[in-house]
C-alpha positions, 0 to 999 in steps of 0.5 A: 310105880309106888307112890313112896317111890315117887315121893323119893323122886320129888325128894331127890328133885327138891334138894337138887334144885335146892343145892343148884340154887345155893352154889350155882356160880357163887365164885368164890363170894361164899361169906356173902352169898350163901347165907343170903340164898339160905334165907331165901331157900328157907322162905320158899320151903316155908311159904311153898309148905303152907300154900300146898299143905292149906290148899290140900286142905281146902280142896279136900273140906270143899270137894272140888280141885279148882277151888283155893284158899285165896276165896275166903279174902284172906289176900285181898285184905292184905293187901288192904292191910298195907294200903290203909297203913300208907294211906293214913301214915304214909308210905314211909311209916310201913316202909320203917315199920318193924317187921316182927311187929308188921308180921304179927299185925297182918297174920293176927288180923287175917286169922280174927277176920277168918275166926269171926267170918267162920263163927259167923257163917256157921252160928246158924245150922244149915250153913254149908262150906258153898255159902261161906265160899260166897261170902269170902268173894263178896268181901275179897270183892269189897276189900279189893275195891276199897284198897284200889280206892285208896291206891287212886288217892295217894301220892304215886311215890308211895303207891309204890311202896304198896305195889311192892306188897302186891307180889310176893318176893324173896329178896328181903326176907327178915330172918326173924320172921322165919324163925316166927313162922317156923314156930307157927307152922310148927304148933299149927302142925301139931295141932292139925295132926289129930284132923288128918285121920278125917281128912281121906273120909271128908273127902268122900262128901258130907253125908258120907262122913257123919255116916261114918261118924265123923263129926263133920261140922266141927272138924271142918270149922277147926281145919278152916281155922288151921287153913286160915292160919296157914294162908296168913303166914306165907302171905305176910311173910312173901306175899300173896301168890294166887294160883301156887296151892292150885297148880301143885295140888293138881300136879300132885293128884295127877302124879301120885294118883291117890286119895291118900292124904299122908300122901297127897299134902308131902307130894303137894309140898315137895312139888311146891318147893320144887317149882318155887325154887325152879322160879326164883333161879329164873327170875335171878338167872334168866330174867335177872330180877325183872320181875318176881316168881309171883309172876311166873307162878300166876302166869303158869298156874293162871293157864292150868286154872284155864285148862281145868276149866276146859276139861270139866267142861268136856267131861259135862 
């Protein structure tokens, strides 16, 4: 089958669960209803968009498949984000906070941290993408142990108010901050399609590229900063969701079987949509808002990270 036929199907596929999630049982409370699911529809296209679109990215600079964007720290210090503003004003003031304000104080703070650990790590020449791979677990490391230091010492009311920072959810999405990150994936887009042409050639491996003439280390560090951006955004609009960019990425290979990127990154974000979409219906519907669609995602992705694991090692 063509792979323009299977992006048809995972198009057809994202607007039926789409239109089942915005009119399953809505009884008549149309007024009320439909805006509500059209705000969180909005958000899971968003965030499903930018976790698949850097995550494609990521895998694609780094040249393995079990590897995702969370390793730089970007989720980790969200998170310790969060805790120091309740840790040092109180749960009431990041509860009360505006949240255009809240948005762009966390997407501005991850990107300066990405900006300066990439300017950084990539100063001196030799500097490989493993290296700053390592660095990002050491610091996520470090910013996770100082957040659960932090969450020991607070009031417990006020641990709450940072736990619910801690799984991504779309119930109370700010309509503001939609039309914020739309403009950012918008001009983030923009600016990154003049990098895809490199995108299918980096994937062949570094020493191929420059054979290639592609000027490899100063596209990778542009693409590093797109990703950086990309992550920032859908984490401080929902939250971080760990293991999403992992799992539809690989489902995304195994389904369009190329290594053509035009491909890859619209497959990747339709099947994001998709499943997202699929996980907050049940959470709403089976679970009645028992838990959140991080959860379910995690879990999910959680087990396919284990069965990757296993099936490299078979093939060593």
């Amino acid at each position: 089958m063509p792979n323009k036929t299977k992006l048809l199907i995972l198009t057809g596929l994202s607007f039926l669960f789409i239109a089942l999630f915005l009119f399953w049982d809505l009884s008549g409370s149309w007024d009320y209803a439909l805006p509500r699911r059209g705000t969180k529809i909005l958000a899971i296209v968003l965030t499903g968009s930018c976790i698949a679109f850097s995550t494609v990215v990521f895998q694609t600079i780094t040249n393995n498949r079990i590897l995702t964007p969370s390793l730089i720290g970007l989720d980790s210090l969200y998170l310790l984000i969060q805790t120091v503003i309740v840790f040092l004003f109180g749960g009431m003031t990041l509860t009360m906070m505006n949240r255009e304000s809240h948005f762009l104080l966390s997407v501005g703070i991850m990107v300066l941290f990405a900006v300066l650990l990439f300017t950084f790590l990539f100063k001196k020449e030799g500097r490989n993408i493993y290296f700053l791979l390592l660095i990002g677990i050491v610091l996520g490391t470090f910013f996770g142990s100082i957040s659960s230091f932090m969450q020991l010492l607070i009031d417990p009311n006020e641990f709450l108010v940072v736990q619910d920072s801690m799984f991504a959810s779309f119930n109370n999405v700010n309509t503001n901050l939609l039309f914020i990150s739309v403009v950012l994936l918008a001009l983030v887009s923009l600016y990154f399609m003049r990098f895809i042409k490199y995108l299918d050639v980096i994937s062949l491996g570094r020493d191929h590229a420059l054979n290639l003439g592609v000027d490899y280390d100063a596209v990778v560090k542009q693409l590093l900063v797109v990703i950086a951006v990309l992550v920032s955004i859908a984490t401080a609009l929902v939250g971080p969701i760990t293991f999403l960019g992992l799992l539809v990425v690989n489902v995304a290979h195994e389904f369009l079987r190329t290594y053509r990127h035009s491909y890859l990154i619209l497959g990747s974000i339709l099947i994001s949509i998709i499943a997202l979409v699929g996980g907050q219906f049940i959470v709403e519907r089976l679970f009645t808002f028992s838990t959140t669609v991080s959860v379910i995602v995690n879990f999910v992705g959680g087990v396919y990270f284990l069965y990757l694991l296993l099936k490299e090692n078979e093939s060593w």
